[in-house]
C-alpha positions in Angstrom: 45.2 -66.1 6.7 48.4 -67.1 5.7 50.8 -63.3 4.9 51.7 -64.6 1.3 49.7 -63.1 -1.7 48.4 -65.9 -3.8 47.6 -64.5 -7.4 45.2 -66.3 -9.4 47.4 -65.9 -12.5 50.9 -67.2 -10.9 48.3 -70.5 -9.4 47.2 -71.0 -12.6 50.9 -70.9 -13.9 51.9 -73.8 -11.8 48.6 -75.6 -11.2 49.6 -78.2 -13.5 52.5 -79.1 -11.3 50.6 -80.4 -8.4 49.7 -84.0 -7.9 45.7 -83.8 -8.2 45.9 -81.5 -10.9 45.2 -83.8 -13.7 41.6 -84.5 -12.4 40.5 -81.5 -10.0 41.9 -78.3 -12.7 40.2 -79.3 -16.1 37.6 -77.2 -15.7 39.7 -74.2 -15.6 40.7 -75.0 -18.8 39.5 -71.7 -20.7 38.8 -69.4 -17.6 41.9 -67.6 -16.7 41.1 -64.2 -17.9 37.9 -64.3 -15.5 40.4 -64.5 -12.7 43.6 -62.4 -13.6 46.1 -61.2 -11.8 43.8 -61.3 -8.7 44.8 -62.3 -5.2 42.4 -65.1 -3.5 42.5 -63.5 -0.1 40.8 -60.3 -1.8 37.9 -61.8 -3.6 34.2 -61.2 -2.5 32.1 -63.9 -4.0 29.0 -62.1 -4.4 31.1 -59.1 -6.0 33.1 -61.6 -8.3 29.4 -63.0 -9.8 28.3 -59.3 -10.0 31.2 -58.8 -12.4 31.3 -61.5 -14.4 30.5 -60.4 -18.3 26.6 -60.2 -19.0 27.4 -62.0 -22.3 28.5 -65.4 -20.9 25.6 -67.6 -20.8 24.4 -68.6 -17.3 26.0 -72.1 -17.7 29.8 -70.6 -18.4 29.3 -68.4 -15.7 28.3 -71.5 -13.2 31.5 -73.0 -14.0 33.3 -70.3 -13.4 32.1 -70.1 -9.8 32.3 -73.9 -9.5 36.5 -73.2 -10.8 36.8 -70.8 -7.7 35.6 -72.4 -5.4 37.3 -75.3 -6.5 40.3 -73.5 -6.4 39.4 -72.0 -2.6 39.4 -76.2 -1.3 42.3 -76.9 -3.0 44.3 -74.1 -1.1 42.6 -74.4 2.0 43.9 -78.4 1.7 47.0 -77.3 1.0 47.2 -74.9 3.7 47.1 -71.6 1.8 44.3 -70.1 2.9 42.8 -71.2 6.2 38.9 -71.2 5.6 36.6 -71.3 1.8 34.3 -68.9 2.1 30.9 -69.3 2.5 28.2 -67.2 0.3 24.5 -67.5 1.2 23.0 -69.1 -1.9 23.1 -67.0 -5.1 20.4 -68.0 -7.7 21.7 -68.2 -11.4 19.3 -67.7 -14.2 17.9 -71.6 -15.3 20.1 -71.9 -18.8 17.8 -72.0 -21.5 19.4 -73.5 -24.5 18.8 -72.4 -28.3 16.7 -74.6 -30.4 17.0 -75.5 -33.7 14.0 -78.0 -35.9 14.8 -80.9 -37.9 14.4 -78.5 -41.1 17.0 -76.3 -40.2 18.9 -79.2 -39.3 18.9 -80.2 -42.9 19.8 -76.6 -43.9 22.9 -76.8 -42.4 23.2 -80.3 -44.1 23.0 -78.7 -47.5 25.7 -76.2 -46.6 28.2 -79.2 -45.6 30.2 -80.8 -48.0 29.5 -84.9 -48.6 32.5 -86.0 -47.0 31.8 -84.0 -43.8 27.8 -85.0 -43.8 28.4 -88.1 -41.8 29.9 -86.7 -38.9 26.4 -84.3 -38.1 24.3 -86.3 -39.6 24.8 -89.0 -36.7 24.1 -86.5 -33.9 21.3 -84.8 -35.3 19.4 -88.0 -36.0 21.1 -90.0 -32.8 20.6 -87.1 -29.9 24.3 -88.0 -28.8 26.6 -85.7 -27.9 28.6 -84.7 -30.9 31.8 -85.9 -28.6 30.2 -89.8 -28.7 29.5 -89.4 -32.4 33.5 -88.7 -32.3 34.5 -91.5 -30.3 32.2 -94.0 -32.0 34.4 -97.3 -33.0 32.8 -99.8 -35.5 33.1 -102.6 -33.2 30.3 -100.0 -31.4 27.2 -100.8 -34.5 25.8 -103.9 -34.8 23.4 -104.0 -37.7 20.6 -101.4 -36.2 21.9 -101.0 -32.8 24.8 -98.6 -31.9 26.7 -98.9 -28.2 27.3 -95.6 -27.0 30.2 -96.5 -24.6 32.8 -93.5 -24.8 33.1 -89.9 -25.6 36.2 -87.1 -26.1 37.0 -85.1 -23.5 39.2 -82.1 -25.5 41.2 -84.0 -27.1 41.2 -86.9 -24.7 39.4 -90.1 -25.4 37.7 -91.3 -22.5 36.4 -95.3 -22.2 33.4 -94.0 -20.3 30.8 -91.3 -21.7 30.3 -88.3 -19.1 27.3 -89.9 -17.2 29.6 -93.5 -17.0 26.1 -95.4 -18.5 26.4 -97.5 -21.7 23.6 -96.9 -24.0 22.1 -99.5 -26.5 20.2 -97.1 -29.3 18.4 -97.8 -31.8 20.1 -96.8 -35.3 17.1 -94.9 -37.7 17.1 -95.5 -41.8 18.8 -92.1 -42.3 21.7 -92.3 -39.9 22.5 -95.9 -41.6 22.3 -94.7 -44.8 24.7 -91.7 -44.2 27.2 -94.4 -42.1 30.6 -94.9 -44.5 31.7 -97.7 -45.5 32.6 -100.1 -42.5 35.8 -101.0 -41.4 38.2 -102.9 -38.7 36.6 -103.1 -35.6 38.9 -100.3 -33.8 38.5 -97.7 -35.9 36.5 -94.7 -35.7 33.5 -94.7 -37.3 33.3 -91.0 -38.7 36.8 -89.8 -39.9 38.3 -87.3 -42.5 41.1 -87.5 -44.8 41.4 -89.2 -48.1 44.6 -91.3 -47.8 44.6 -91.5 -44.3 41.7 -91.2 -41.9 41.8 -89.3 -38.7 39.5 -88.8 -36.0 37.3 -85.4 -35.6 39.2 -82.9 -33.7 36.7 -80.4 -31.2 38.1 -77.8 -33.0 37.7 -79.0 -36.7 34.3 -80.0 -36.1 33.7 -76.8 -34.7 34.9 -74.8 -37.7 33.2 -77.0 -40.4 30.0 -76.1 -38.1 30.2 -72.3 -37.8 31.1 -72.0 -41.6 27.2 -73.3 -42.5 25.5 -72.0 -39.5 27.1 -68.7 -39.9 25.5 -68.6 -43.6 22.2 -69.2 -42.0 22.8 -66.1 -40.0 22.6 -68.7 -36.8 23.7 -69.0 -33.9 23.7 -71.6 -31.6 25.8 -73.9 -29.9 26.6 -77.5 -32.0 25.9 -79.6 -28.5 22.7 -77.4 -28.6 21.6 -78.0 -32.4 22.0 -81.6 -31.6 21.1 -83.0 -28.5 19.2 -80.6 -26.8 17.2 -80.1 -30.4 16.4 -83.8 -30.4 15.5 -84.1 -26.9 12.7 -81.2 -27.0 11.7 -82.5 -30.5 10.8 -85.8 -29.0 9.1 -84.8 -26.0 7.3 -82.2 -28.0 6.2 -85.2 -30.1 4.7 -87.3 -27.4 8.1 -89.0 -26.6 7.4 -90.0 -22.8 9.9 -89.2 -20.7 11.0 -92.4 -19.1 11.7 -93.8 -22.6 14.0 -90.3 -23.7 15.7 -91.1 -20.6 16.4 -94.5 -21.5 17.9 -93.1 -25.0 20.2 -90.3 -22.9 20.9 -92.6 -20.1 19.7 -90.7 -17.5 19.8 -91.4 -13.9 17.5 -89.1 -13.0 13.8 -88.2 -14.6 14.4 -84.5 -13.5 17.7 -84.6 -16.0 15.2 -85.8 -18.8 12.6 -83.1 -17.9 14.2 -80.4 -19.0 13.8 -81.1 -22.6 10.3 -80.6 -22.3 10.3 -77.0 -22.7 
């Protein structure tokens, strides 16, 4: 091992400076209290997990390990450390998202204001991720058929949506009849603003959310009220699961398969 202390704070600090930083860091994004002021060549990875807060759902916490050891390869490439360590396999609970039915769906519809109903209503009828609802373009619909071709990453537009498949979806009654009125081919579908329309933020959508969930005494995750919700509603309705897999654009039918719960 290399004599220098590296602390995970003072990395983080000047991550963004190296060279692969702009596609290996992002999903540190978020996690630098979970690492501190902490130097790399003191951390146990079994004793790291142990103490990693009880409230984070199993999912946050994977990424959190998947960040560190990301971080181990990145010094050991850049000749910081000289080995990753290795940790015999440590089973993470299976993450077990909340569910929400198409009723409750509506209740939070009745607690959103007109102008904002177009934005959920797309994801809770579509299934798509309420980042592709975001990114939709109007060049995307045509007629009953939406492309579902790109998503938001933060703030970042992305040309490709996160498993890189176009999708060719069927558009139902009640998403059509909540779609505003169309306009030039680039521009997004689902905006805010009354003199001039922007794009949803994460954030924005986010608060608008919270606001009518939290008056439900809810809570659950918006990726979780709409995707997950419509993929376990559909199986649960006889849906099979080659066809849901289709819809998602799955690769794989174990990705599909864990809707049916």
């Amino acid at each position: 091992m290399p004599e220098t202390s590296i602390l995970l704070d003072q990395f983080w600090g000047h991550v963004h400076a190296m060279p692969h930083s702009a596609h290996k860091w992002h999903i540190f994004r978020g996690k630098g209290p979970f690492f501190g002021n902490t130097d790399v060549q003191e951390i146990r990875l079994e004793t790291f997990i142990k103490q990693l807060p009880g409230s984070l759902a199993p999912k946050c916490q994977k990424n959190i390990v998947d960040a560190l050891m990301n971080l181990f390869r990145t010094l050991k490439e850049d000749r910081l450390i000289d080995d990753v360590p290795v940790s015999k396999f440590i089973a993470m609970q299976e993450y077990e998202p909340t569910l929400i039915s198409q009723d409750t769906q509506r209740k939070i519809l009745d607690l959103i204001s007109a102008k904002h109903k177009p934005i959920f209503t797309f994801p809770f009828n579509q299934g798509v991720r309420p980042s592709e609802a975001r990114a939709l373009k109007w060049k995307d619909i045509n007629g009953d058929t939406v492309t579902i071709r790109r998503t938001w990453s933060g703030e970042v537009l992305r040309k490709q949506t996160k498993n890189k498949r176009i999708r060719h979806n069927l558009l139902f009654n009640e998403t059509l009849q909540a779609l505003p009125q169309r306009r030039f081919p680039e521009d997004f579908v689902l905006t805010h603003g009354k003199d001039v329309k922007r794009h949803y933020s994460h954030n924005y959508l986010g608060k608008i959310y919270n606001v009518a969930i939290s008056q439900l005494g809810l809570k659950i995750e918006l990726y979780e009220a709409t995707k997950h919700s419509f993929g376990t509603r559909r199986i649960n309705d006889g849906v099979p699961e080659n066809l849901l897999g289709e819809w998602f654009g799955h690769a794989k039918s174990e990705m599909t398969r864990r809707y049916a719960r």
